[in-house]
N, C-alpha and C positions, 0 to 999 in steps of 0.2 A: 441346766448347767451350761450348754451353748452359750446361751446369753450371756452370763458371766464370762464366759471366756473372750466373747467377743467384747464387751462392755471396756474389759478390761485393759485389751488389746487396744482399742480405739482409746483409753484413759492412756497409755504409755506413747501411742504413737505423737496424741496432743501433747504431750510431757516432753516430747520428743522433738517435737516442731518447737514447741513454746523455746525450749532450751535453745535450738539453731537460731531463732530471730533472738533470743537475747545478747546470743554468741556475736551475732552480723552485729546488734547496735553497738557493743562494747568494742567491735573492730572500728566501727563507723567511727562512734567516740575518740578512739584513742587514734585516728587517723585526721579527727578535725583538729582535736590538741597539739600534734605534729607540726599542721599547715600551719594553725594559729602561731604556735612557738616560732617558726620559719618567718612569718610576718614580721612578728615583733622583732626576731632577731635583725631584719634588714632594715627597720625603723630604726633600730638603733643605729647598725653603720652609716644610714644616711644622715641622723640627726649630729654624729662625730662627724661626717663630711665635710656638715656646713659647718658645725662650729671653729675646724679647721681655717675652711674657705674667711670665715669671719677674723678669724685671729690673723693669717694673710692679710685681711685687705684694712686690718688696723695698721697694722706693720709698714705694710708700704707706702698707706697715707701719713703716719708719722714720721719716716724716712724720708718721703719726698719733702713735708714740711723741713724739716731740717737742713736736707738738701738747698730748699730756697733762702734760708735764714744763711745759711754758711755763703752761699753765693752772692749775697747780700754782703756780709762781711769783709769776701774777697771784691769786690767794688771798693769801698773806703779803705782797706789794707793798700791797695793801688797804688790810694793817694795819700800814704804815710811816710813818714821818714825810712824807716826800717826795709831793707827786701829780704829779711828771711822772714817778717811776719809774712810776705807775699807769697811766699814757699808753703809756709806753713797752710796758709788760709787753700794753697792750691790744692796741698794734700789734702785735708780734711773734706774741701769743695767734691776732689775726685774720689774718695773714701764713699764717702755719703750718696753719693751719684751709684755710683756701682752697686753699693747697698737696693739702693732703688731701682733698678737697673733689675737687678738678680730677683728682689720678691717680686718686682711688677712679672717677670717671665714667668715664679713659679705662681702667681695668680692666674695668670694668662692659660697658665696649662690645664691648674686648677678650673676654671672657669668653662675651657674647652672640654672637659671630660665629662661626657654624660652622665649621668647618675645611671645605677642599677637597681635603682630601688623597686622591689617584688621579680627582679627576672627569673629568679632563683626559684619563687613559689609560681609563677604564672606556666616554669619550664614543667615543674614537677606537677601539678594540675595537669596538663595537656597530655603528660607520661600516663598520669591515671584513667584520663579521660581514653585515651590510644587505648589503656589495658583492658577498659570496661566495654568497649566497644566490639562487638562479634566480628569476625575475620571472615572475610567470604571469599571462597579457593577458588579462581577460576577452572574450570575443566575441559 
C-alpha cells in the first residue's frame, strides 16, 4: 500500500509539473503574439510614413513643374501689349512658388525625421530581457 501511495504521489506531482510547463508555453505564446502584433503594428506606421513622404514628394515636383511653366509664361506676358496680364502672370508665378516653397520645407522635414521603426519593440525586449535577468545586491 506504500507504494501506491507513493506511485501516486509521484503520478500527480508529474501532472503537476507537466501543467506548470504547459502554463510557461501558453505565457511564452501569448507573449511572442504580443511582440509579433507590436511588429506588425510599426510596419505599418512606417509603410503610411513613406507613402505620405511619397505623395509630398509628387506634390512638390508637380508644383515646381508648374512653377516653371508659369514663369515661362510671365517671360512672354512681359513682352505683350496688356500689363495686367503681367500682374496676373506675377501672381500666379508668386502663388505657385510659395506652393513649392512650403511642400519642398514640409518634405525637408519629412525627410529629416528619422523613422521609428521597431524602437517601440526593440524598448519592450530590452524591458523583458532587464526582467528576466537575476538582480545581484551588493552587500
Amino acid at each position: 500500500m506504500h507504494l501506491d501511495t507513493s506511485g501516486s504521489a509521484a503520478a500527480s506531482g508529474t501532472e503537476g509539473f507537466l501543467t506548470h510547463i504547459r502554463q510557461l508555453g501558453a505565457s511564452l505564446l501569448g507573449h511572442a503574439a504580443m511582440r509579433v502584433e507590436l511588429l506588425s503594428i510599426e510596419v505599418q506606421e512606417e509603410k503610411a510614413r513613406l507613402v505620405r513622404l511619397a505623395i509630398s514628394a509628387a506634390l512638390v515636383s508637380a508644383l515646381l513643374i508648374v512653377s516653371l511653366v508659369m514663369m515661362a509664361i510671365l517671360v512672354l506676358a512681359i513682352y505683350w501689349d496688356t500689363p495686367y496680364r503681367v500682374t496676373a502672370a506675377l501672381w500666379l508665378v508668386g502663388t505657385f512658388t510659395a506652393f513649392t516653397i512650403g511642400g519642398g520645407l514640409y518634405l525637408s522635414s519629412q525627410l529629416s525625421e528619422s523613422s521609428t521603426l521597431f524602437t517601440t519593440s526593440a524598448g519592450e525586449l530590452r524591458r523583458d530581457a532587464d526582467a528576466l535577468t537575476p538582480q545581484v545586491n551588493p552587500t
